[in-house]
VOVOZA-945793 format. One line per field, with one value per residue (C-alpha): residue number from 1; residue in three letters; x, y, z. Coordinates in steps of 0.001 Angstrom, whole numbers, plus 500000, padded with zeros to 6 digits. Layout:
drenlo c(NUM;...)
tilo c(ala;...)
x c(X;...)
y c(Y;...)
z c(Z;...)
end
This chain:
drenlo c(1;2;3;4;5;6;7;8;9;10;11;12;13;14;15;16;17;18;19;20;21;22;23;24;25;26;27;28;29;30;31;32;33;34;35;36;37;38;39;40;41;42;43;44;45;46;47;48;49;50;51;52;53;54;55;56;57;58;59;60;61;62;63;64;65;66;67;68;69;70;71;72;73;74;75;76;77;78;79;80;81;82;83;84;85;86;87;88;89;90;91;92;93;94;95;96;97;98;99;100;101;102;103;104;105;106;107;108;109;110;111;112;113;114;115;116;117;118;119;120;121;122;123;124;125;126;127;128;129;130;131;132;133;134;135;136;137;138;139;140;141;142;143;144;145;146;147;148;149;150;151)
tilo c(unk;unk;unk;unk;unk;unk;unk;unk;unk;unk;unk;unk;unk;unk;unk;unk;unk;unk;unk;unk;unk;unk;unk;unk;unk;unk;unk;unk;unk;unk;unk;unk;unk;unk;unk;unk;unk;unk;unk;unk;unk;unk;unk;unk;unk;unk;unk;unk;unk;unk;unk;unk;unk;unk;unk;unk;unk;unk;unk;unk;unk;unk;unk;unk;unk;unk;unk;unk;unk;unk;unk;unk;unk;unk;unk;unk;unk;unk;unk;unk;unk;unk;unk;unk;unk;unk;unk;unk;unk;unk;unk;unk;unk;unk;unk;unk;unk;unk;unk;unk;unk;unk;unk;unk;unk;unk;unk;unk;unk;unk;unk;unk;unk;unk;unk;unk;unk;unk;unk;unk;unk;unk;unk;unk;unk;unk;unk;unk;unk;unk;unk;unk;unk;unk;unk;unk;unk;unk;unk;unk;unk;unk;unk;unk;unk;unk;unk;unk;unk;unk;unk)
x c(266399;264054;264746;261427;260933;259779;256717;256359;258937;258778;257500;254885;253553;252637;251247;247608;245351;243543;241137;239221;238636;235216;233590;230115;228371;224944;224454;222442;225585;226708;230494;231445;229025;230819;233847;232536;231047;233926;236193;233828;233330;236906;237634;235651;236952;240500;239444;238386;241360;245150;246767;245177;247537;250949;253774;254598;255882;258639;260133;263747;264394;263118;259654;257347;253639;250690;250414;247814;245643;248195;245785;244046;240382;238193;235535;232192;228661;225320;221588;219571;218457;221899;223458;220582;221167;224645;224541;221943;224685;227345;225620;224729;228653;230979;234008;233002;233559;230830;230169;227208;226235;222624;220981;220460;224226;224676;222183;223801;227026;229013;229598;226701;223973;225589;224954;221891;220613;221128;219852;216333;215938;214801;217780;215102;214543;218090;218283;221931;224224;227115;229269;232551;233088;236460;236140;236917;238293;235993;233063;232730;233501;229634;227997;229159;227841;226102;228453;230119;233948;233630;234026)
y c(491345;491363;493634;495233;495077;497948;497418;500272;502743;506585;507292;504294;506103;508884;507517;508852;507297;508799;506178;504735;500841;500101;496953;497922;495382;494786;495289;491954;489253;486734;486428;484001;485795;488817;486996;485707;488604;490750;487818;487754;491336;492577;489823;492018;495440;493299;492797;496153;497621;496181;498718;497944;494548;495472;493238;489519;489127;487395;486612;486342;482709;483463;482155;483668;484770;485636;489873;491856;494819;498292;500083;499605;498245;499966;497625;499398;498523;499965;498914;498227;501505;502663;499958;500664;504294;503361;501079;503700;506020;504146;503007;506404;507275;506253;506501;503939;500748;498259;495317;493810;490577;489365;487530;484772;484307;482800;479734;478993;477310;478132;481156;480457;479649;483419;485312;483562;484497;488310;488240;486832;489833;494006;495982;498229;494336;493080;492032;493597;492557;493959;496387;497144;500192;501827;505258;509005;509358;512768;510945;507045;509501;511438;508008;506376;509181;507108;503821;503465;501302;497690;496620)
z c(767566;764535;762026;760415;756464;754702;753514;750854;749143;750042;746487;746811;749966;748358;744968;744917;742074;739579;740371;743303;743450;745807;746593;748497;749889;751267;755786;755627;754167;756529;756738;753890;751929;752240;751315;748246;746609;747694;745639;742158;741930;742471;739653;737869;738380;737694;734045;733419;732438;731627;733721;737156;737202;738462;738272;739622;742770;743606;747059;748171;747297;743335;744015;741473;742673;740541;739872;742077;741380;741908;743747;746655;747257;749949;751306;752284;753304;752420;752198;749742;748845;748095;746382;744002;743919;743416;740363;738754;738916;738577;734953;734262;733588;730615;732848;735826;735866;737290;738402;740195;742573;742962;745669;743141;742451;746226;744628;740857;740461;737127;735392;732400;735477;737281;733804;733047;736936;736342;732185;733794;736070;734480;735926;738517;740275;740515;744188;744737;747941;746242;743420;742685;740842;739490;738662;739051;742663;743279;741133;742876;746235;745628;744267;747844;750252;752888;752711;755512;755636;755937;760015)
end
């Protein structure tokens, strides 16, 4: 007989953020591109603020793992024309987060060639395939009307 481990507490279950974590990404990305963006732009959103890191985790035998965001990350898609509407609203607000992912980026190979990549490109031209936005729960909500969940 196995015997099933919780996998939250009662109070965990019901913890609703002030916040909403989204990554959207581009309907054209291959797989591991997907992966990839999805990776770099939720390391992003991870710096953005101290309290989105919870604590470490530690397993049964004492075995010490690296901390994790608190809250959870939905994963949507969108084309072109919304990711763009998205970061030009998304920029628009003092109280959202942002981060963004260019076409380019899938061609440099260090962080100086990746911020170099996007500084050589006026913000109306970025070539987006992804964000990741934290925000206002009701406000990154209207900015995503169109996305749909990741598949």
């Amino acid at each position: 007989m196995t015997t099933a481990l919780p996998t939250s507490t009662p109070a965990e279950q019901t913890a609703r953020f002030d916040t909403k974590v989204v990554v959207l990404l581009g309907d054209d990305l291959a797989a591991w591109q997907e992966l990839n963006v999805t990776a770099f732009l939720i390391s992003g959103i991870t710096v953005s603020a101290p309290d989105l890191i919870g604590g470490p985790y530690r397993d049964r035998d004492g075995t010490t793992y690296l901390p994790m965001l608190r809250q959870p990350v939905l994963v949507m898609t969108g084309n072109s024309d919304l990711l763009r509407s998205v970061r030009d609203r998304a920029s628009a607000r003092d109280d959202v987060a942002l981060a963004v992912y260019t076409r380019e980026l899938f061609a440099t190979g260090h962080d100086d060639a990746n911020r170099a990549a996007v500084a050589a490109v006026a913000t109306a031209d970025l070539d987006l395939v992804g964000l990741a936005l934290r925000g206002p729960r009701n406000a990154v909500d209207r900015m995503l009307k169109g996305a749909r969940m990741h598949a």
